[in-house]
PyMOL Python script that loads the backbone (N, CA, C, O; Angstrom):
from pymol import cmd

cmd.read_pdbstr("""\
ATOM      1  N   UNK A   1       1.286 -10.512  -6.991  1.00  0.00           N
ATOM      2  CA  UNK A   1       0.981  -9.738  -8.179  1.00  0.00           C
ATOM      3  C   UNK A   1       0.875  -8.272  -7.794  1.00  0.00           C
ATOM      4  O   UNK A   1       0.268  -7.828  -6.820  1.00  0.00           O
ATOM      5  N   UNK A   2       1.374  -7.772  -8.462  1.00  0.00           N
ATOM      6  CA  UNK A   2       1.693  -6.085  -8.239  1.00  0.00           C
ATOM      7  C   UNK A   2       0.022  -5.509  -8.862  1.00  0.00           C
ATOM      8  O   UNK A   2      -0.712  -6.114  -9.643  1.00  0.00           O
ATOM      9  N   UNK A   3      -0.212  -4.179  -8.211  1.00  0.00           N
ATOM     10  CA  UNK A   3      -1.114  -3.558  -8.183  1.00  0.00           C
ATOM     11  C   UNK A   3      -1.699  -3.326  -9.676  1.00  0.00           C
ATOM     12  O   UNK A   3      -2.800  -3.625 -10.139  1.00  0.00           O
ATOM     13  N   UNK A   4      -0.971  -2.911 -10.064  1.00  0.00           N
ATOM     14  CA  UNK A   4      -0.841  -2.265 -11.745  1.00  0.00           C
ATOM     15  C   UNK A   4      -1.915  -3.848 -12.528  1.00  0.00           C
ATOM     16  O   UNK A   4      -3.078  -3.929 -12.925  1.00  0.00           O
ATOM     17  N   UNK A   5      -0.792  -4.834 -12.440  1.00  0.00           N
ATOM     18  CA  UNK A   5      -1.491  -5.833 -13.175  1.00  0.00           C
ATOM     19  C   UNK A   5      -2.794  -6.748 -12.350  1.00  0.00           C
ATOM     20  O   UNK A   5      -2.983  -7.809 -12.944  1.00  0.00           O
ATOM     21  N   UNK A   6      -3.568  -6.598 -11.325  1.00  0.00           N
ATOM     22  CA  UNK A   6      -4.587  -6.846 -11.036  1.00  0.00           C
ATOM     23  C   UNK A   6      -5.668  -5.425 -11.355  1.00  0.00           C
ATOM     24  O   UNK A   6      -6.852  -5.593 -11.650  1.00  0.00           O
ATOM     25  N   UNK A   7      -5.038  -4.061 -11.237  1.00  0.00           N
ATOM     26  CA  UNK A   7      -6.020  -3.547 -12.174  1.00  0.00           C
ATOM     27  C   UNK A   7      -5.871  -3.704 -13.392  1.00  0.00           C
ATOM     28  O   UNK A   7      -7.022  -3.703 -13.827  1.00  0.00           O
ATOM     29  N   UNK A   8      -5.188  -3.839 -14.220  1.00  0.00           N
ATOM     30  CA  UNK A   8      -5.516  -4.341 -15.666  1.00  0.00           C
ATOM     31  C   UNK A   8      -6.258  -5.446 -15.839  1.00  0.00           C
ATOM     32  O   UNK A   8      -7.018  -5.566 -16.799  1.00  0.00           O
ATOM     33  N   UNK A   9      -6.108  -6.327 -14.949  1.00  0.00           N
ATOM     34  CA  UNK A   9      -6.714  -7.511 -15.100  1.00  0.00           C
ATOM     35  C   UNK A   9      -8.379  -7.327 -15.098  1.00  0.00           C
ATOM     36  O   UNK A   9      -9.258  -7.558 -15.929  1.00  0.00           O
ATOM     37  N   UNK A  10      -8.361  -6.915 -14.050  1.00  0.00           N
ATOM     38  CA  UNK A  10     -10.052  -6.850 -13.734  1.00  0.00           C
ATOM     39  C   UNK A  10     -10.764  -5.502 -15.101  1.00  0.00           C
ATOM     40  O   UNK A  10     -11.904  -5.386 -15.551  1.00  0.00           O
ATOM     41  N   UNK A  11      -9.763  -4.874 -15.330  1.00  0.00           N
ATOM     42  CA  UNK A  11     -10.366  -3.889 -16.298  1.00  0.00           C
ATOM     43  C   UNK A  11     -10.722  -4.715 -17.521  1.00  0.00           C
ATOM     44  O   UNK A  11     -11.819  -4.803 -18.073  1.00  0.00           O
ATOM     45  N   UNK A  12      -9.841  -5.167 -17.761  1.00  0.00           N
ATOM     46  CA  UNK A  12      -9.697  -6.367 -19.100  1.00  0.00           C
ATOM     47  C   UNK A  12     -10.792  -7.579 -18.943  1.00  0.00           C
ATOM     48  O   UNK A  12     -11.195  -8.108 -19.979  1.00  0.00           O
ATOM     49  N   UNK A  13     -11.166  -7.923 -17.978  1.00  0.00           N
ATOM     50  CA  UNK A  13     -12.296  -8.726 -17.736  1.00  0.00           C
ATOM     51  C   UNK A  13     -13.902  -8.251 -17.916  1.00  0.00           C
ATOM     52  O   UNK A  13     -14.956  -8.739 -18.323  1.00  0.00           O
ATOM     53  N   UNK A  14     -13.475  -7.157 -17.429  1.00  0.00           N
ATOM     54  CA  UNK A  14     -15.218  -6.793 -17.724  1.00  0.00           C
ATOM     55  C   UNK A  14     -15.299  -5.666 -18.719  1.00  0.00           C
ATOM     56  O   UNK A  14     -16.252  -4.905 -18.886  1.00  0.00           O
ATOM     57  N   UNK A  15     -14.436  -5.676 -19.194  1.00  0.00           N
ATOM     58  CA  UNK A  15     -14.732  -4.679 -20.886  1.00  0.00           C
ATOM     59  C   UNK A  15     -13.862  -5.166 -21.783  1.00  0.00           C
ATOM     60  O   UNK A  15     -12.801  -5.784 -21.697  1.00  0.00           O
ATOM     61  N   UNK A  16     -14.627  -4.703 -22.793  1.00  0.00           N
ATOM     62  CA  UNK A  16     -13.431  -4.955 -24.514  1.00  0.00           C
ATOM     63  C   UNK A  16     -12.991  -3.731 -24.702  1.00  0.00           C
ATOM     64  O   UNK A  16     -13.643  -2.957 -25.402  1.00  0.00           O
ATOM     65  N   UNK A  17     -12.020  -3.418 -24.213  1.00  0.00           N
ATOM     66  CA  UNK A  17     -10.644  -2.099 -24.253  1.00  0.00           C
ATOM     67  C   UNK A  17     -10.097  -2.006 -25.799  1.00  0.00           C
ATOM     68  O   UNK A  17      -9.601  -2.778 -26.619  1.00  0.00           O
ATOM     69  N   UNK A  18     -10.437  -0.749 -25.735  1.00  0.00           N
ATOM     70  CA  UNK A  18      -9.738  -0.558 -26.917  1.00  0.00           C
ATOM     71  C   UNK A  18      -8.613   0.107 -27.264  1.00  0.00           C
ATOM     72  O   UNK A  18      -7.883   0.047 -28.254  1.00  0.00           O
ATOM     73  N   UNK A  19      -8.599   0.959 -25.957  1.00  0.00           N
ATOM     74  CA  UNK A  19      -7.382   1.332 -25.415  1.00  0.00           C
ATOM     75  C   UNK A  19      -7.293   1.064 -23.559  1.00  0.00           C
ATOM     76  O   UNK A  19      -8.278   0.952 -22.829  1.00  0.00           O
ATOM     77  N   UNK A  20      -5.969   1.015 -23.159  1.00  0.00           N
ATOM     78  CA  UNK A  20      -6.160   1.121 -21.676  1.00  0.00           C
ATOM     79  C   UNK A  20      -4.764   1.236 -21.199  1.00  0.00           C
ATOM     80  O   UNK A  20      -3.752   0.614 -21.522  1.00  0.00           O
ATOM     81  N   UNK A  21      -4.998   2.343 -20.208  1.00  0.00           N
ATOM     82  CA  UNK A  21      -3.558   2.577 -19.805  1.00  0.00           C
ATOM     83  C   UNK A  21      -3.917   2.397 -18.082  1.00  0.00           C
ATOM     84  O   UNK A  21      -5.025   2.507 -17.556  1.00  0.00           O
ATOM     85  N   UNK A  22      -2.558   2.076 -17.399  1.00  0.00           N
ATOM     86  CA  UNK A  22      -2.901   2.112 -15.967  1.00  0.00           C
ATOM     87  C   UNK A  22      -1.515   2.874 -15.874  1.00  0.00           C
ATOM     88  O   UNK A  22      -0.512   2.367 -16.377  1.00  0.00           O
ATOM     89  N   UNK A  23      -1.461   4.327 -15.102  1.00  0.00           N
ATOM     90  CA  UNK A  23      -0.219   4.616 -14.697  1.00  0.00           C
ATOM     91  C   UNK A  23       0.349   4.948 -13.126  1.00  0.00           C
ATOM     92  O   UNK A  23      -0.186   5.834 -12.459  1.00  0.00           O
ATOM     93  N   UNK A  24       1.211   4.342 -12.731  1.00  0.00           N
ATOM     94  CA  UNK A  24       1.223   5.101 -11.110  1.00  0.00           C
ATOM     95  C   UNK A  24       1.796   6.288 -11.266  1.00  0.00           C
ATOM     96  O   UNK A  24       2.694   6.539 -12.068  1.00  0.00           O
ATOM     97  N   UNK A  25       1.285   7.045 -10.498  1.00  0.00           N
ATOM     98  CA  UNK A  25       1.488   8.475 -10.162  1.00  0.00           C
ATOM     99  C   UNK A  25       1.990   8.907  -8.603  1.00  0.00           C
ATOM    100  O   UNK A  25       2.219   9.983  -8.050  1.00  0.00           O
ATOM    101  N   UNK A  26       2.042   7.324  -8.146  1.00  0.00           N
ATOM    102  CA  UNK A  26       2.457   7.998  -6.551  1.00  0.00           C
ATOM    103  C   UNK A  26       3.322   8.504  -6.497  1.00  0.00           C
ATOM    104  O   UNK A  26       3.328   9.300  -5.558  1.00  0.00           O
ATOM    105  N   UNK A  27       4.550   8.479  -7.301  1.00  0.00           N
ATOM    106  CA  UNK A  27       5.865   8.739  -6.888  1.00  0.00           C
ATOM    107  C   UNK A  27       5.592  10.428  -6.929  1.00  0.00           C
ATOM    108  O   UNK A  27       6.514  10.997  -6.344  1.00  0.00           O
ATOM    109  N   UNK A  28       4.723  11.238  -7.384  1.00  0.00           N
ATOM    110  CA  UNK A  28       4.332  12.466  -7.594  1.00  0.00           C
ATOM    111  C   UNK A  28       4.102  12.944  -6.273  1.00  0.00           C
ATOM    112  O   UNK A  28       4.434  13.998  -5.731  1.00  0.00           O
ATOM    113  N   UNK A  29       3.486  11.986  -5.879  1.00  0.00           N
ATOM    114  CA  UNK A  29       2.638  12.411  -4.136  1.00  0.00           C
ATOM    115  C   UNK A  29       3.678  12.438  -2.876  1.00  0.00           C
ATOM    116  O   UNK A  29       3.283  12.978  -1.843  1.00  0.00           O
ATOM    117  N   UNK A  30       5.011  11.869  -2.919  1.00  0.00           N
ATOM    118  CA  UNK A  30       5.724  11.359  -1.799  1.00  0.00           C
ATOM    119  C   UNK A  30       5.510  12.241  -0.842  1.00  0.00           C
ATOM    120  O   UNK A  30       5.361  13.449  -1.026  1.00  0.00           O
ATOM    121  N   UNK A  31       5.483  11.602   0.339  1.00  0.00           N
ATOM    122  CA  UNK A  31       5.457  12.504   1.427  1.00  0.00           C
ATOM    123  C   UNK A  31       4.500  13.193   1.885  1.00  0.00           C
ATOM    124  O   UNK A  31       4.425  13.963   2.842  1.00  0.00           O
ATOM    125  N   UNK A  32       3.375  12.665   0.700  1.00  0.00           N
ATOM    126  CA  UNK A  32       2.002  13.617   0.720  1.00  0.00           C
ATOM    127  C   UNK A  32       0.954  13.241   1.749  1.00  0.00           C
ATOM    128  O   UNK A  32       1.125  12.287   2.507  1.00  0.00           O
ATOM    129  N   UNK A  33      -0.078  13.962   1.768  1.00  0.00           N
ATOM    130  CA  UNK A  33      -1.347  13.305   2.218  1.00  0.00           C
ATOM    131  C   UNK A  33      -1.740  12.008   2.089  1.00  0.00           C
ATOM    132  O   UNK A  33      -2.577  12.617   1.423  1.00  0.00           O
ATOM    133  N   UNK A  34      -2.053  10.605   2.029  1.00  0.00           N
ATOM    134  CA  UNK A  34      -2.040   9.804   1.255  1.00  0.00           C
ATOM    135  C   UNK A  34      -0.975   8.309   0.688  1.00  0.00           C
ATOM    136  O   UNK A  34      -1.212   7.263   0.084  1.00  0.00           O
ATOM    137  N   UNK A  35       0.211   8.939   1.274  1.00  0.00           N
ATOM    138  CA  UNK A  35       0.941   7.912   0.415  1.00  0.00           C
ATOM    139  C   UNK A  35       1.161   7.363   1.900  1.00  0.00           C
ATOM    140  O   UNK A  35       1.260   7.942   2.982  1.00  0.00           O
ATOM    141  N   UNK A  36       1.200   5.923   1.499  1.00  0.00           N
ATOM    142  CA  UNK A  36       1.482   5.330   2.234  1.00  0.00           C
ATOM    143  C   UNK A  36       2.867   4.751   2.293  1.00  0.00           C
ATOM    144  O   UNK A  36       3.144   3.874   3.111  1.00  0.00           O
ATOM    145  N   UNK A  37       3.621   5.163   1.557  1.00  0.00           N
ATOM    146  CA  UNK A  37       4.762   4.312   1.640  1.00  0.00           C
ATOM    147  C   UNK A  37       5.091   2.908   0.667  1.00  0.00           C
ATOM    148  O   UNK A  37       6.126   2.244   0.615  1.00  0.00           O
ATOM    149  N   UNK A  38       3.799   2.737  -0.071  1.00  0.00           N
ATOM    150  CA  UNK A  38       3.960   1.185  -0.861  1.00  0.00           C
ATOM    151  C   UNK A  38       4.348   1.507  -2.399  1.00  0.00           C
ATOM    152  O   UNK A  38       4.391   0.634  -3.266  1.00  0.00           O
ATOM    153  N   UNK A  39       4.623   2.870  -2.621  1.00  0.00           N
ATOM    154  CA  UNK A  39       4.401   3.305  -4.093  1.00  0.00           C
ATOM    155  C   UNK A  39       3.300   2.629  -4.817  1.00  0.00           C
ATOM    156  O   UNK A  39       3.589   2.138  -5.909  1.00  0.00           O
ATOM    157  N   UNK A  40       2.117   2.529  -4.396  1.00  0.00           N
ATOM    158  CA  UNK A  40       0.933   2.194  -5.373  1.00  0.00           C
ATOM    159  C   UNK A  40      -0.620   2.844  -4.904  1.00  0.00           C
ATOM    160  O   UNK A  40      -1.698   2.431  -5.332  1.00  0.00           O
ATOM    161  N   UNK A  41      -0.459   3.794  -4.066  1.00  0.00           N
ATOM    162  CA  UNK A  41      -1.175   4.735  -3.250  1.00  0.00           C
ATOM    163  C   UNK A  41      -1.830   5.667  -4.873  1.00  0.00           C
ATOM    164  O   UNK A  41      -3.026   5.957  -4.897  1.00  0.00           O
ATOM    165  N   UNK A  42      -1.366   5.860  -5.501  1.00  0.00           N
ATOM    166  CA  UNK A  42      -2.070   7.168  -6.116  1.00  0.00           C
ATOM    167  C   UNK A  42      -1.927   6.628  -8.186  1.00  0.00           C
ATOM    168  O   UNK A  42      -0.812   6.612  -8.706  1.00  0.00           O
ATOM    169  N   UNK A  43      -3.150   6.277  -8.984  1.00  0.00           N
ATOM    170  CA  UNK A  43      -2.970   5.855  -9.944  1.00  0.00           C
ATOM    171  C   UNK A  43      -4.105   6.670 -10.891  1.00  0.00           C
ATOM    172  O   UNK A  43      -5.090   7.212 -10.389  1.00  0.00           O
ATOM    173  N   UNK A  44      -3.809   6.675 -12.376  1.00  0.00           N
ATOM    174  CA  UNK A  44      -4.523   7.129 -13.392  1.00  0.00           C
ATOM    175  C   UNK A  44      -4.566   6.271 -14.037  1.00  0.00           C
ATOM    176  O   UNK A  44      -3.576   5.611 -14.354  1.00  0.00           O
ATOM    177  N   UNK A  45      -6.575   5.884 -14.676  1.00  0.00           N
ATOM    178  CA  UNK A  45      -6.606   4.777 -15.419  1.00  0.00           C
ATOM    179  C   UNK A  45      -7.296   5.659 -16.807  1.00  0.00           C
ATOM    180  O   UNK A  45      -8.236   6.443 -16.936  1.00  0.00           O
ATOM    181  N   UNK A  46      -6.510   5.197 -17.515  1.00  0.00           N
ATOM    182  CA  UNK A  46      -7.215   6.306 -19.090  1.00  0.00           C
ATOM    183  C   UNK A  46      -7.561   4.757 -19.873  1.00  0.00           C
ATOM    184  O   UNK A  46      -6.824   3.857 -20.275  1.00  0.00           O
ATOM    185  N   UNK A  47      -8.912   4.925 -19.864  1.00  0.00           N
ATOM    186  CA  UNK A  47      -9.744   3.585 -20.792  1.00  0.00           C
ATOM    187  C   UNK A  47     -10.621   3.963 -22.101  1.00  0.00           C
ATOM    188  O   UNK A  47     -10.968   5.094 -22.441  1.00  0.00           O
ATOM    189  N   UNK A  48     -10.861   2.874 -22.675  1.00  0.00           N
ATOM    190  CA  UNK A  48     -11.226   3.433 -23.747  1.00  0.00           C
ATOM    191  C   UNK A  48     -11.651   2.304 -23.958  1.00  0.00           C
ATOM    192  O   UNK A  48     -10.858   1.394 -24.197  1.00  0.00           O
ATOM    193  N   UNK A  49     -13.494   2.015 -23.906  1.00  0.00           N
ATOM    194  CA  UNK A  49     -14.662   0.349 -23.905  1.00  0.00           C
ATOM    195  C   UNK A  49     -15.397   0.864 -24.733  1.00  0.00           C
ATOM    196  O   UNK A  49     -15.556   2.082 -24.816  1.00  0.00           O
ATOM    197  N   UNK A  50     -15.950   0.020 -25.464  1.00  0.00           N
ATOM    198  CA  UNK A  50     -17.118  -0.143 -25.867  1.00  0.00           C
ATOM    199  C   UNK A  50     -18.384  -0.407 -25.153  1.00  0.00           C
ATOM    200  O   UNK A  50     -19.343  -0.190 -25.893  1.00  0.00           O
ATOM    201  N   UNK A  51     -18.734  -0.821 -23.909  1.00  0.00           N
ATOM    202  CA  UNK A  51     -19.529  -0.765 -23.030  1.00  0.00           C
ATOM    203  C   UNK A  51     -19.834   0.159 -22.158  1.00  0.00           C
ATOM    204  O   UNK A  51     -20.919   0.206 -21.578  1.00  0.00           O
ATOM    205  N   UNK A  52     -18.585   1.232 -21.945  1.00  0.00           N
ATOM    206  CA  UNK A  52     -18.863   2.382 -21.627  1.00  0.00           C
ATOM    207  C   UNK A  52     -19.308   3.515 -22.662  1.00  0.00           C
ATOM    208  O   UNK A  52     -19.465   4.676 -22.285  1.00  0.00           O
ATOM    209  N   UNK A  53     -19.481   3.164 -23.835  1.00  0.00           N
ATOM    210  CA  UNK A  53     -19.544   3.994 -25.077  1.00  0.00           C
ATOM    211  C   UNK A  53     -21.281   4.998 -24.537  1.00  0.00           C
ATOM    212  O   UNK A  53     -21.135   6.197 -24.775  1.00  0.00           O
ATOM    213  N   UNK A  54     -22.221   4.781 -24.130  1.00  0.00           N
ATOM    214  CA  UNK A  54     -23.577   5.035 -24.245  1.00  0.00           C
ATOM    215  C   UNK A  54     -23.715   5.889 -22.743  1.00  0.00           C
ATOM    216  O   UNK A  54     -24.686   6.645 -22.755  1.00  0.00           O
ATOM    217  N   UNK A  55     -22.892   5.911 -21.404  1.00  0.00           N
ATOM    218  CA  UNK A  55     -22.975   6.106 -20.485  1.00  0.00           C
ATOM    219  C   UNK A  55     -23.263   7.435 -20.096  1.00  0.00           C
ATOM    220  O   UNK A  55     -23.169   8.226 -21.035  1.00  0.00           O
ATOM    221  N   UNK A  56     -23.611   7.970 -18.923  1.00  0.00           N
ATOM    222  CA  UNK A  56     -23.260   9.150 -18.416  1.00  0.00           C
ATOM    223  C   UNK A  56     -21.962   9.194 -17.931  1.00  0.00           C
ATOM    224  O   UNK A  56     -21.584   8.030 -17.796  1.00  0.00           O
ATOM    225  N   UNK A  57     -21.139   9.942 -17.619  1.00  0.00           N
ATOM    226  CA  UNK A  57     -20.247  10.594 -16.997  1.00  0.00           C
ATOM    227  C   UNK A  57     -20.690   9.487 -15.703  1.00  0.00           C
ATOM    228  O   UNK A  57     -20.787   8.317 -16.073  1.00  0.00           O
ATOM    229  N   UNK A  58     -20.912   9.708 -14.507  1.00  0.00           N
ATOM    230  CA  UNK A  58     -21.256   9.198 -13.441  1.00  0.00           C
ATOM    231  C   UNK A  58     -21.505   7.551 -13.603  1.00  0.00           C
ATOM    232  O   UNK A  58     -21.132   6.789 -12.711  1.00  0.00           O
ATOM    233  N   UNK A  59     -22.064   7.140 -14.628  1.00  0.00           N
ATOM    234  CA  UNK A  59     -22.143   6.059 -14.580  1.00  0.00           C
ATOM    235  C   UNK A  59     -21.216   5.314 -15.532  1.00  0.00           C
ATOM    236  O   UNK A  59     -21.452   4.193 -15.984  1.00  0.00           O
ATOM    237  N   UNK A  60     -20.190   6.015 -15.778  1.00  0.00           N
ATOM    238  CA  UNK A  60     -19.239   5.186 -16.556  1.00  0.00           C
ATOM    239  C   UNK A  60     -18.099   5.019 -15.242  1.00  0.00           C
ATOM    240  O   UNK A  60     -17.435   3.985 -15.174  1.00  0.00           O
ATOM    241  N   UNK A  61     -17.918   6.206 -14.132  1.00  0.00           N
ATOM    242  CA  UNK A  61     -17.180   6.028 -12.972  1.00  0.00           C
ATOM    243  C   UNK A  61     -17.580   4.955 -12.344  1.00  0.00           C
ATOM    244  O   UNK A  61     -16.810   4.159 -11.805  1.00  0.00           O
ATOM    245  N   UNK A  62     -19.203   4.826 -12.375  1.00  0.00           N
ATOM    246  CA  UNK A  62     -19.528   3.747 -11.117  1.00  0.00           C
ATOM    247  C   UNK A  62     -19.215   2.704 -11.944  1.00  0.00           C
ATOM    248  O   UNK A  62     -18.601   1.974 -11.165  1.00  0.00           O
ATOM    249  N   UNK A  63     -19.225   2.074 -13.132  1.00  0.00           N
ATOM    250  CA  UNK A  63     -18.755   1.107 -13.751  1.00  0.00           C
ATOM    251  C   UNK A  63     -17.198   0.506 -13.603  1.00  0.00           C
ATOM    252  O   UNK A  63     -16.875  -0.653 -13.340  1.00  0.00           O
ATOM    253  N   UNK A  64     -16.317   1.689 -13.860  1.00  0.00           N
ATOM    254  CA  UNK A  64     -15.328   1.078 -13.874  1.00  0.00           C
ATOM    255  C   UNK A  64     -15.162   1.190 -12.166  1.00  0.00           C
ATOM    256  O   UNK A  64     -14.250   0.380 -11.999  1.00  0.00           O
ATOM    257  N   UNK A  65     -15.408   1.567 -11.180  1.00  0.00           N
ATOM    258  CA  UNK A  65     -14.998   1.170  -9.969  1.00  0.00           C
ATOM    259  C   UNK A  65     -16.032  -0.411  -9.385  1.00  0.00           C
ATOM    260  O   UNK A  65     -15.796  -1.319  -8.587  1.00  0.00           O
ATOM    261  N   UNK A  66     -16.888  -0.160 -10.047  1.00  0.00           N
ATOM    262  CA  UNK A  66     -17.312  -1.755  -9.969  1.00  0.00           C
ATOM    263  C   UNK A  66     -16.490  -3.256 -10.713  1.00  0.00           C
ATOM    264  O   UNK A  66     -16.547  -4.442 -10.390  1.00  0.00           O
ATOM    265  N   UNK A  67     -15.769  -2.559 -11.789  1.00  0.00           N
ATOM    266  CA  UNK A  67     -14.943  -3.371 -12.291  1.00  0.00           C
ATOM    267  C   UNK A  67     -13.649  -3.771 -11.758  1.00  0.00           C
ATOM    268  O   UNK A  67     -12.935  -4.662 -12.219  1.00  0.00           O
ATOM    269  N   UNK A  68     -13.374  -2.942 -10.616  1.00  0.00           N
ATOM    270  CA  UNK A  68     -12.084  -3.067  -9.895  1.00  0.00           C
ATOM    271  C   UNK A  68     -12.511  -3.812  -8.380  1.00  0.00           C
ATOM    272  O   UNK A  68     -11.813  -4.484  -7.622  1.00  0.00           O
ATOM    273  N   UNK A  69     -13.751  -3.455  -8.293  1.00  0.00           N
ATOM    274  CA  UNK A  69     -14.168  -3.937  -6.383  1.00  0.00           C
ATOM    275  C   UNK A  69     -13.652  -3.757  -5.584  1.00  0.00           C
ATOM    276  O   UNK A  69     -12.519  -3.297  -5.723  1.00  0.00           O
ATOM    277  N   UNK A  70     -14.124  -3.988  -4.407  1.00  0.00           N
ATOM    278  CA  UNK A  70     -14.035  -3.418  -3.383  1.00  0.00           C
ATOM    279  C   UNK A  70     -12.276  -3.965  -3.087  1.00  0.00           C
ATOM    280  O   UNK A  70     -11.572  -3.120  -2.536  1.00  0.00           O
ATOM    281  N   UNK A  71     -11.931  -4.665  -3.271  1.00  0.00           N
ATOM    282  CA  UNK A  71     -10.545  -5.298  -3.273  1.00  0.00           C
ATOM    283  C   UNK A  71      -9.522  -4.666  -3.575  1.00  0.00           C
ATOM    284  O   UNK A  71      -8.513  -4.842  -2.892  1.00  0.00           O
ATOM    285  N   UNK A  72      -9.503  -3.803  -4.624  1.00  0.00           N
ATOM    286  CA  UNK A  72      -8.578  -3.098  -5.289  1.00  0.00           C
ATOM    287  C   UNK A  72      -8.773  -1.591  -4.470  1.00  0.00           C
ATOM    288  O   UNK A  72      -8.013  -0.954  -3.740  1.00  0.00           O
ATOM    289  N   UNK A  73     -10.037  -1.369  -4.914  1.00  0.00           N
ATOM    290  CA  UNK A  73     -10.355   0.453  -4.684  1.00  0.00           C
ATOM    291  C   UNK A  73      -9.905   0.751  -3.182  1.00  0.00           C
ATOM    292  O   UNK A  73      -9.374   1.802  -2.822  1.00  0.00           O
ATOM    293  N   UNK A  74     -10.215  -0.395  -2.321  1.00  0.00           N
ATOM    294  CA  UNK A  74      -9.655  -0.016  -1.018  1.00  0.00           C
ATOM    295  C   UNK A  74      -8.288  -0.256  -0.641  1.00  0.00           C
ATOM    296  O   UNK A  74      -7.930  -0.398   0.529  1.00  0.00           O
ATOM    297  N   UNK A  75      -7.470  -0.304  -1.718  1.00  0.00           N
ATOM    298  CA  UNK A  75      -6.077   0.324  -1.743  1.00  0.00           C
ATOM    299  C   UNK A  75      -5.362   1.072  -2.177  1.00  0.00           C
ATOM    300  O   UNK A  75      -4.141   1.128  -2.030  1.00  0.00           O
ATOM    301  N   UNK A  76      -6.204   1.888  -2.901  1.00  0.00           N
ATOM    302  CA  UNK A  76      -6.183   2.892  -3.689  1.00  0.00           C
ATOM    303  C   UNK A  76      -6.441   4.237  -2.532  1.00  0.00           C
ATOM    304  O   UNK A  76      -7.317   4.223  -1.667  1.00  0.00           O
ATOM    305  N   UNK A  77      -5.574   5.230  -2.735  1.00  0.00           N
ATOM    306  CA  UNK A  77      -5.892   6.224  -1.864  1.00  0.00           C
ATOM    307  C   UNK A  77      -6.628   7.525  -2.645  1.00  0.00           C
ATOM    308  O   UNK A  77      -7.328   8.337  -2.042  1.00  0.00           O
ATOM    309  N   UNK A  78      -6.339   7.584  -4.137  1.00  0.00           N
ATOM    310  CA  UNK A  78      -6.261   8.119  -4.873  1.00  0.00           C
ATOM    311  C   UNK A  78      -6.734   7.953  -6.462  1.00  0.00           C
ATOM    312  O   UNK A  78      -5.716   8.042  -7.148  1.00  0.00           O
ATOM    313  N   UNK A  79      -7.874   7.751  -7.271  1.00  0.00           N
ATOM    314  CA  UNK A  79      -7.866   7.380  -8.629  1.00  0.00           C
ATOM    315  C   UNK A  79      -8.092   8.245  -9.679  1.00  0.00           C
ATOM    316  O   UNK A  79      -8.985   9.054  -9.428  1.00  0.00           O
ATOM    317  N   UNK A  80      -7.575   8.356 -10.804  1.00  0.00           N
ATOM    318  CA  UNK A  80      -7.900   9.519 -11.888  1.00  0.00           C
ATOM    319  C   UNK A  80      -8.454   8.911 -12.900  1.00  0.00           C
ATOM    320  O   UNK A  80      -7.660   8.055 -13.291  1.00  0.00           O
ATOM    321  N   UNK A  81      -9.721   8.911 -13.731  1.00  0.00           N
ATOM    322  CA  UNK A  81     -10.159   8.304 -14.549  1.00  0.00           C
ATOM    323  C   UNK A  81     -10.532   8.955 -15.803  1.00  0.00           C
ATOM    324  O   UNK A  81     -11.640   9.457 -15.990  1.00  0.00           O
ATOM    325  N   UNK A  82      -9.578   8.935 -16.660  1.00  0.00           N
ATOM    326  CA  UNK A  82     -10.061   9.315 -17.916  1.00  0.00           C
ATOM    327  C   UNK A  82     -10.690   8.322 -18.903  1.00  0.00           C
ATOM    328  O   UNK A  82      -9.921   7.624 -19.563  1.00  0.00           O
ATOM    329  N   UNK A  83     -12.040   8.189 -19.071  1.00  0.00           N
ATOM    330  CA  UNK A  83     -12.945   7.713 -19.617  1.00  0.00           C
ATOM    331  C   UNK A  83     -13.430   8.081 -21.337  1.00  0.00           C
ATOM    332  O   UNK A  83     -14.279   8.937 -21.585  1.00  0.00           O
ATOM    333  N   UNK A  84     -12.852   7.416 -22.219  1.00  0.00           N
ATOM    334  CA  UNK A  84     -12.879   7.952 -23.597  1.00  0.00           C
ATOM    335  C   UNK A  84     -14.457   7.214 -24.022  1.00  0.00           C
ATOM    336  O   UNK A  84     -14.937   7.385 -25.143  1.00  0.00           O
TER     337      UNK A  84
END
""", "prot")
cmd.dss("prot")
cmd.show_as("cartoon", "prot")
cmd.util.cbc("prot")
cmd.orient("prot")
């Protein structure tokens, strides 16, 4: 299973999305700091929960990187989170 759809997955598991986008962006980075070569090094997740609705800033990040775990994030070199 490709990167993209195990983060959707786990995003989709622990929130009711009302919007959710996952996009890779590595191909932006090539050659960069960072890329490793797998094209899935560098991603933007723009979400949009109802469980994040009440949060701080900070604790809507630590949420959704708890929603991904340690599994995912440590293949991630790179994450952009736009949090609606």
């Amino acid at each position: 299973m490709g990167l993209e759809k195990k983060i959707r997955g786990a995003l989709e598991s622990a929130f009711t999305t009302k919007h959710l986008e996952v996009i890779n962006e590595s191909h932006l980075h090539a050659g960069h700091a960072g890329d490793d070569g797998s094209g899935e090094s560098h991603w933007r997740i723009v979400i949009e929960a109802e469980e994040l609705g009440g949060m701080s800033r900070l604790a809507r990040h630590r949420a959704v990187h708890a929603a991904l775990g340690p599994q995912i994030i440590n293949q991630l070199h790179a994450l952009a989170l736009d949090i609606r």
